[in-house]
C-alpha positions as CSV (number, residue, x, y, z in Angstrom):
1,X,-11.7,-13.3,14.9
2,X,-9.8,-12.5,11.7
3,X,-6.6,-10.3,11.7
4,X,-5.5,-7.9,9.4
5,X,-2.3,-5.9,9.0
6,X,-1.8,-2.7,7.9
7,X,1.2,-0.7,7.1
8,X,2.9,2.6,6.3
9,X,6.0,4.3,5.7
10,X,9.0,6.1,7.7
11,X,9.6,9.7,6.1
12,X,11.7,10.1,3.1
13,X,13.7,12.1,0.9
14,X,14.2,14.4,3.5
15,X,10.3,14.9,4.1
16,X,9.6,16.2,7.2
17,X,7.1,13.1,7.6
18,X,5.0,10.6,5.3
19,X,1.2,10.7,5.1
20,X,1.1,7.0,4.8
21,X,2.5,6.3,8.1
22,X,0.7,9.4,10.0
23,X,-2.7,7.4,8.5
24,X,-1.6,3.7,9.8
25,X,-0.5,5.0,13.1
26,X,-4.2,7.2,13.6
27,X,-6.4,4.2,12.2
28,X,-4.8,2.6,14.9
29,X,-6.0,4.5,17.5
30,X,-9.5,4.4,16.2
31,X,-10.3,1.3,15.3
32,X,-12.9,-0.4,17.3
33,X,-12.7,-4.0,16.0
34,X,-14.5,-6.7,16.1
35,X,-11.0,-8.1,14.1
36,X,-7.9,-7.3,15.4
37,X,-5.9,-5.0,13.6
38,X,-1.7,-5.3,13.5
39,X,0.3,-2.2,12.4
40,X,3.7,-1.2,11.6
41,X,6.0,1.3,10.0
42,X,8.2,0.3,7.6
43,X,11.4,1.5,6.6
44,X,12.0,3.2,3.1
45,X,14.5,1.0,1.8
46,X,14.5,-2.0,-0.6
47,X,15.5,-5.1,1.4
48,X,14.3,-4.2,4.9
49,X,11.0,-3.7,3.9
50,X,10.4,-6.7,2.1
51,X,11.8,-8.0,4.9
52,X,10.0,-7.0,7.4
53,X,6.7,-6.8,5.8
54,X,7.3,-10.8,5.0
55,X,7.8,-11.8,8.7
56,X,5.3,-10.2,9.8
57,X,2.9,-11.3,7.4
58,X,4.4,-15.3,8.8
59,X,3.9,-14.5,12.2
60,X,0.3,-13.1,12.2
61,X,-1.0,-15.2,9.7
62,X,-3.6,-11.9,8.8
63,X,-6.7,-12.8,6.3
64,X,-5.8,-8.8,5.1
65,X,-2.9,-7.0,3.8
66,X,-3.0,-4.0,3.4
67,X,0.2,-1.8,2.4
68,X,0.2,2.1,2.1
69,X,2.6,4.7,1.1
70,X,2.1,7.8,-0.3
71,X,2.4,8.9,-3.9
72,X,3.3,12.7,-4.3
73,X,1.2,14.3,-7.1
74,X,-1.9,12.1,-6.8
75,X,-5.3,13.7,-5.9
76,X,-7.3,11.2,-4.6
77,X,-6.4,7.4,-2.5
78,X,-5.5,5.0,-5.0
79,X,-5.5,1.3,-4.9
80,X,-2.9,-0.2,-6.9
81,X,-3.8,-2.6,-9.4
82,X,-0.3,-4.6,-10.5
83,X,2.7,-4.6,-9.1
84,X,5.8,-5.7,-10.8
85,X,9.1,-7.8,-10.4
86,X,11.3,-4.8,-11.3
87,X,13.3,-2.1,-9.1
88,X,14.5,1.1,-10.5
89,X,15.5,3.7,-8.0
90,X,15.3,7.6,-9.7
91,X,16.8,8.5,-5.7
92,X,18.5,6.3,-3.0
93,X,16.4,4.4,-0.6
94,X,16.8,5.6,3.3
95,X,19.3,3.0,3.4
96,X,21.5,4.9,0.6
97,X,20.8,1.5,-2.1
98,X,19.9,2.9,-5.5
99,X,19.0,-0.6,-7.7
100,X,18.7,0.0,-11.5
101,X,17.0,-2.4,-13.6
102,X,17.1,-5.3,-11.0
103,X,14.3,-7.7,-10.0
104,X,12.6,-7.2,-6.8
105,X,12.6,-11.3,-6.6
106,X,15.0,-13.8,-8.9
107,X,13.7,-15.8,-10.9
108,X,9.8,-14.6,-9.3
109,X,6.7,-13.8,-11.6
110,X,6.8,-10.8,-13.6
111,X,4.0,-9.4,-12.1
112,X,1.6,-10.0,-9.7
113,X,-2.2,-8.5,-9.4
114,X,-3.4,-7.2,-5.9
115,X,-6.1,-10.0,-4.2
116,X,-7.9,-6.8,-2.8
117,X,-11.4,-5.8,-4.2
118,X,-9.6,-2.5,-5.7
119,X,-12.5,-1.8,-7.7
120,X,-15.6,-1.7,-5.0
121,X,-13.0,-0.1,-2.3
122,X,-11.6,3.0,-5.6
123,X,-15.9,3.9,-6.1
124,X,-16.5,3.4,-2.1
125,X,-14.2,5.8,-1.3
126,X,-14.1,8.1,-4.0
127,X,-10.8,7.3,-5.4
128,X,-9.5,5.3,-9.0
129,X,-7.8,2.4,-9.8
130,X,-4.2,2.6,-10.1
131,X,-1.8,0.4,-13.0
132,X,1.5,1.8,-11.4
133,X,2.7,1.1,-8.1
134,X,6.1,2.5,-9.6
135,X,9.3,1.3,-9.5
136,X,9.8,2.4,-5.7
137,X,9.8,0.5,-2.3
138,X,6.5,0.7,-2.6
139,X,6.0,-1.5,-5.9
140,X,8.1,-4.0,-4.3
141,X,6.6,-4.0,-1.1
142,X,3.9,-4.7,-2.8
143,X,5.5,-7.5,-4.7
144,X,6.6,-8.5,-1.2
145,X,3.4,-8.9,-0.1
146,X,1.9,-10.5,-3.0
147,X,4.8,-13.3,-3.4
148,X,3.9,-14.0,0.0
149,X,0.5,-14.6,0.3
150,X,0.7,-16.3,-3.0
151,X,-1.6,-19.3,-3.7
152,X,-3.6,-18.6,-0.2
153,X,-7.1,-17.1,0.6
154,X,-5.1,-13.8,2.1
155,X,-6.6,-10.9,0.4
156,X,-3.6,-8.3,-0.3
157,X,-2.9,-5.7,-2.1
158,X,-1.1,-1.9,-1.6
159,X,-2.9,1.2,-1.6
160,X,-1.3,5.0,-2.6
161,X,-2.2,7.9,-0.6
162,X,-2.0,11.7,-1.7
163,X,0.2,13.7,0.4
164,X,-2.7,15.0,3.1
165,X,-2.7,19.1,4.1
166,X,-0.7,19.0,7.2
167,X,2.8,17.7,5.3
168,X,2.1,18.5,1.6
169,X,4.8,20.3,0.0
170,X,3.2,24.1,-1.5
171,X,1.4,23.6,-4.9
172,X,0.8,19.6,-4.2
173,X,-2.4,18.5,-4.2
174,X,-3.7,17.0,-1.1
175,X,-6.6,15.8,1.5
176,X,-7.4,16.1,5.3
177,X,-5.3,13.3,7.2
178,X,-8.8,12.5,8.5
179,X,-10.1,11.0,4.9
180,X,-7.0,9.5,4.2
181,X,-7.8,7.5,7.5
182,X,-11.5,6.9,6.5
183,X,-10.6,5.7,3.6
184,X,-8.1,3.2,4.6
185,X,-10.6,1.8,7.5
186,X,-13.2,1.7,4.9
187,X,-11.4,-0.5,2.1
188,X,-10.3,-2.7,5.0
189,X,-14.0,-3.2,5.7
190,X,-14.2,-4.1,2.1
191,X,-11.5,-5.9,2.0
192,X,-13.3,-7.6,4.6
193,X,-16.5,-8.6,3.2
194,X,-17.1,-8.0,-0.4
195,X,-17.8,-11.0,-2.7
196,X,-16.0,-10.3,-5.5
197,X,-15.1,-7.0,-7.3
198,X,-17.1,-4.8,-9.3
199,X,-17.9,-6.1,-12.5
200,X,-17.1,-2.4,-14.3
201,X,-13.9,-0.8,-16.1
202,X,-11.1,1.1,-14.3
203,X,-8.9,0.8,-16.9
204,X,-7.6,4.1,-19.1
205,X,-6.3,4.3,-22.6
206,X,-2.6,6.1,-21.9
């Protein structure tokens, strides 16, 4: 039986709550196996989360990672492409740390590229590509995860979720918390199976 662990996000910024974490906790709840599936909520702030996401992904041992947060502004679930050795806070993590220009590892890679199929999961669930994890916790979460399952046959990655209808802030764009679940379970299943990624461009010219 193979394992795979998925997270989300605690509420930040003073949001009342965070679409990322709402989506782990429900997929949860409805997944029906056959692999097990592990969960947790991470805390929005630099260290812990890297932390946390690195011990769990030691103890489990999952042949899937996959990371979520959300990504105000963004109309569709996006898997993340690239994420990069860099932190640069515009606000304070939950923890009150606000890094500028500092690396999310010394002395680590200047990037790394997600192991997920990003391509066959963005067309399967109607989403795009994303080049930009940004500059967050969430880029070096995913930096977190990708150091870590480094050199291994873990496929990992991070994928962005639009704020969904019940916690959008007015004039945001959004999507049912149901889809943002379907889609999550349904790149997992990817993740899970696909040989390869699609040989076709998601790439963009700005």
């Amino acid at each position: 039986m193979r394992t795979i662990l998925v997270t989300g996000f605690e509420p930040f910024g003073g949001d009342a709550g965070n679409p990322s974490g709402d989506a782990v906790r429900a997929l949860a709840e409805r997944w029906d196996g056959p692999d097990r599936l592990e969960t947790a909520i991470l805390p929005v702030e630099f260290d812990a989360a890297a932390r946390e996401i690195r011990a769990r992904i030691r103890e489990l041992r999952p042949d899937v990672v996959i990371a979520t947060g959300v990504a105000g502004g963004r109309t569709a679930v996006t898997p993340e492409r690239v994420a990069i050795n860099l932190r640069d806070a515009r606000i304070p993590d939950n923890g009150g740390a606000q890094p500028i220009d500092e690396p999310s590892l010394g002395g680590g890679p200047a990037a790394y590229f997600s192991t997920l199929p990003v391509k066959r999961i963005a067309s399967a669930i109607g989403g795009s590509v994303s080049h930009s994890a940004g500059t967050f916790v969430c880029n070096d979460t995913m930096y977190a995860v990708l150091d870590e399952t480094h050199g291994s046959a873990v496929r990992a990655g991070f994928i962005h979720v639009p704020w969904s209808d019940e916690l959008a802030p007015e004039g945001q764009p959004s999507l049912p918390a149901r889809t943002i679940v379907g889609a999550l379970e349904t790149a997992i299943r990817i993740a899970l199976v696909a040989d390869g990624d699609l040989q076709t461009s998601a790439g963009s010219i700005s």
